[in-house]
N, C-alpha and C positions, 0 to 999 in steps of 0.2 A: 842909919841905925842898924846896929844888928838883930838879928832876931832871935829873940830868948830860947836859949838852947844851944845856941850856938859858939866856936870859939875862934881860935886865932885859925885854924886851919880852915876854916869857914871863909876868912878875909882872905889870906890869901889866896884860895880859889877862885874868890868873884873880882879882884884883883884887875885881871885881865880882861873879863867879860865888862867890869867898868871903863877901862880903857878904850875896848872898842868901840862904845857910845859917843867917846870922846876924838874917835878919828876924823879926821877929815876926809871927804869924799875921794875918791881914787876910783879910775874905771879899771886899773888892772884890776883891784882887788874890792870888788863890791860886798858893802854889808850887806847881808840876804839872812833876815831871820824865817822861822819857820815854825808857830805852833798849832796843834788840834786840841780841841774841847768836843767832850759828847754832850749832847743836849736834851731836853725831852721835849715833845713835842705835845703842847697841851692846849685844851679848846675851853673856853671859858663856859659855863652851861647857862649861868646867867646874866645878863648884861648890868654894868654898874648902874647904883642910884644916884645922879648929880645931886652936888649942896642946895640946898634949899635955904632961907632965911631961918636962922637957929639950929641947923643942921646939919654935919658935915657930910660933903659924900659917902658914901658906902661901897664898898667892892665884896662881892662873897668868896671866899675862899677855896671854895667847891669846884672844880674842874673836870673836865673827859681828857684821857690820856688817849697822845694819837698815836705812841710811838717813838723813838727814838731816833736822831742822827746824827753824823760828826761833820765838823764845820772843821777843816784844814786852810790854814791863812800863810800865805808866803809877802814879805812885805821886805824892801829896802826904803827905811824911815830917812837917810837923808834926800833920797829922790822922791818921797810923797807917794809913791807905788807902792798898791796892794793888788792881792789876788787871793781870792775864795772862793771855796769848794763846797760846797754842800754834799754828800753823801747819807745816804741808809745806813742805818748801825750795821757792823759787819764784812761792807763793803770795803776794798784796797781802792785809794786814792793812788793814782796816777801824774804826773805835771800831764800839764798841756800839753798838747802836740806828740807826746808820744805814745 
């Protein structure tokens, strides 16, 4: 589906990026995707109320903010292999080993 807003110069540039979902595995040329999300980090203040007979649980909406961090994920999907980073907002991720 495309996504509204969008047009033909849209398809052709996901084009490719669809193809490579569709390759088959090769070790010269490994798929190796790579994305970050920032997150917030929050602490619930009150704990939820289970369902009761006649009553559905309850959760409060009300939270303590603890902070911010960014979760950097490196993954090659057709070998099952991930790797994630946890970081401080702020903070430069590094790979492994270097």
């Amino acid at each position: 589906m495309i996504p509204p807003g969008q047009d033909a110069e849209f398809v052709s540039r996901m084009e490719p990026v669809l193809d490579e979902y569709e390759r088959p595995f090769d070790p010269d040329r490994p798929s190796v995707n790579i994305d970050e999300a920032g997150i917030q980090l929050i602490e619930e203040t009150r704990g939820p109320v289970p369902a009761a007979p006649g009553r559905p649980a309850r959760a409060d909406y009300e939270y303590k903010r603890n902070g911010t961090a960014n979760l950097f994920v490196a993954f090659q999907p057709l070998l099952g292999w991930r790797e994630v980073v946890v970081t401080d907002r702020g903070r430069r991720w590094t790979s492994p080993g270097s």
